[in-house]
N, C-alpha and C positions, 0 to 999 in steps of 0.2 A: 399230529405232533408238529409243532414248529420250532426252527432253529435260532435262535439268538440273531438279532437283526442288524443293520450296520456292518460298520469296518470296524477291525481290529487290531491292538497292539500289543506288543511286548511290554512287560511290566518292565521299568528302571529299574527297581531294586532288584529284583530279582530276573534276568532276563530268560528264564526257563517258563515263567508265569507268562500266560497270554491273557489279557483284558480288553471288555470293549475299548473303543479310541476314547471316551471321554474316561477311562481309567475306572468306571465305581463298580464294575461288576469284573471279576472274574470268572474267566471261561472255559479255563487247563490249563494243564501243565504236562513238558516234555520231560520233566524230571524223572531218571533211570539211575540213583543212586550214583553219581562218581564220574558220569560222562557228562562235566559240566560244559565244557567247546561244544560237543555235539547235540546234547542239548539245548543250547544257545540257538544254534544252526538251525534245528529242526523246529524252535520254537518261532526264529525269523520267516524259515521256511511257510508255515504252514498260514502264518498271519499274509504272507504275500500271494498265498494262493486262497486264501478267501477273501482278501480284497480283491483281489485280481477275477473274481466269482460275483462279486458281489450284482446283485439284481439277477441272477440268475437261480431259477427255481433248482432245486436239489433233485428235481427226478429225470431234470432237462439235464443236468451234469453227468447225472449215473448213466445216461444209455448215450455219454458222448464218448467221443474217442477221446484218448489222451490228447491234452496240450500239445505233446511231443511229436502225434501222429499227427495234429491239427498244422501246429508249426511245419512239418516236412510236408506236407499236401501245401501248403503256402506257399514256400520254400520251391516247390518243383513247379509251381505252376509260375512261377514268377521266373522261377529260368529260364521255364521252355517260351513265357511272352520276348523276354529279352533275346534268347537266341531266334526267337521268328524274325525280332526287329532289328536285329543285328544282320541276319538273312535277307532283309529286304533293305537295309541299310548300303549291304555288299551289293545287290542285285541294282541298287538305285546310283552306286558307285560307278558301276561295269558300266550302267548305259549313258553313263554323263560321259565315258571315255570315250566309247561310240558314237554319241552327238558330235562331240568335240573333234573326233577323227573326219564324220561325214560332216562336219564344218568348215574342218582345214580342207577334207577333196573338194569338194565345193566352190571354196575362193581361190585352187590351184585350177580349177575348170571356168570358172570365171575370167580369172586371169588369163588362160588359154583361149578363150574366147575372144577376150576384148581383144587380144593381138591378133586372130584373124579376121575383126572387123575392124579392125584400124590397116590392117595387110587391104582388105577389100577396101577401104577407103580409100587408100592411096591409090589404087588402080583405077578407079572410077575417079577421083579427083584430083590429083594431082596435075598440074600446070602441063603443058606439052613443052616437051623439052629438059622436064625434070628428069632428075634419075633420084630415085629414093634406095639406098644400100642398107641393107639390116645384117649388121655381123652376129653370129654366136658362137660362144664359145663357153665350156664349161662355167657355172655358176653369174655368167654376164654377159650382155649384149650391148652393142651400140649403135647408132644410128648416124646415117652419114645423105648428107642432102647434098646433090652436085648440081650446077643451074645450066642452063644451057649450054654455055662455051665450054664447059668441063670442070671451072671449078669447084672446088667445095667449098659449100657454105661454113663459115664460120660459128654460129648459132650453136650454143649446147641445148640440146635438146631435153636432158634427162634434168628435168628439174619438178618430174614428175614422180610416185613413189612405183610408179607401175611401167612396165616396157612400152603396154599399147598408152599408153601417155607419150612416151617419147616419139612414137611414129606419128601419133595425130599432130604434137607441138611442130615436127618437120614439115608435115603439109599445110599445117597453118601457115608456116612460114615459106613455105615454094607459092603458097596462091597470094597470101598477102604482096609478091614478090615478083610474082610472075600472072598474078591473075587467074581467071578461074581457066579450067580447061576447055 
């Protein structure tokens, strides 16, 4: 036995009549004496669910689950991808903030550094006779170059973004000034 082929519509005039979509053959009717709205409904209904069928064999329908179980099997598998990726979203969040921490200690130990090899610089080169002063104090430091007779150099030093900038620009300027040690 085979079932009427194609898609199908609601009949215009009567919208309880369902007919193929080219209209010449009629194919049922939801007609229940007096329930013309639901009727209608049912007769919309049913045209949407065999189009919505359509190329699919009728014994492949019967041993399927409902639309409605199909839709929530859909439905929950598509939340559980979202919340994995939303999980690895957060997880991928956490570790950008840990890079970015072990980046910031990083360029504080860099910078820690470059000022005990700019400290070690001036010890090994700095001019004889030189005094090299490094003040610190809460959130700043300065540097202060005194030349042999006691003065202090004039010279601002910090025109560097870094401290150990401003210790090497002082030794530059004791050796430019006083010559190598």
């Amino acid at each position: 036995m085979s079932h009427t082929k194609g898609l199908l519509k609601v009949f215009e005039k009567d919208p309880t009549f369902i007919r193929t979509s080219e209209g010449r053959k009629r194919v049922g009717s939801t007609s229940s004496m007096g329930e013309t709205e639901t009727d209608e409904a049912n007769a919309r209904r049913l045209v949407a669910c065999w189009n919505a069928c359509a190329g699919i064999e009728t014994d492949v329908l019967e041993v399927t689950p409902s639309l409605e179980d199909v839709w929530n099997d859909v439905t929950k598998q598509r939340d559980e991808h979202r919340d994995g990726r939303l999980a690895a979203l957060e997880k991928l969040a956490s570790a950008e903030k840990q890079v970015e921490g072990l980046i910031n200690q990083l360029s504080a130990h860099q910078r820690q550094a470059a000022i005990g090899k700019a400290i070690e610089r001036a010890c090994e080169e700095l001019p004889e006779g030189f005094d090299l002063h490094v003040e610190c104090e809460k959130d700043t430091g300065t540097v202060r170059l005194y030349h042999p007779d006691g003065e202090e150099d004039d010279t601002e030093f910090h025109d560097s973004d870094y401290f150990s900038g401003a210790i090497d620009n002082a030794i530059n300027v004791a050796i430019a000034k006083g010559g190598t040690s």
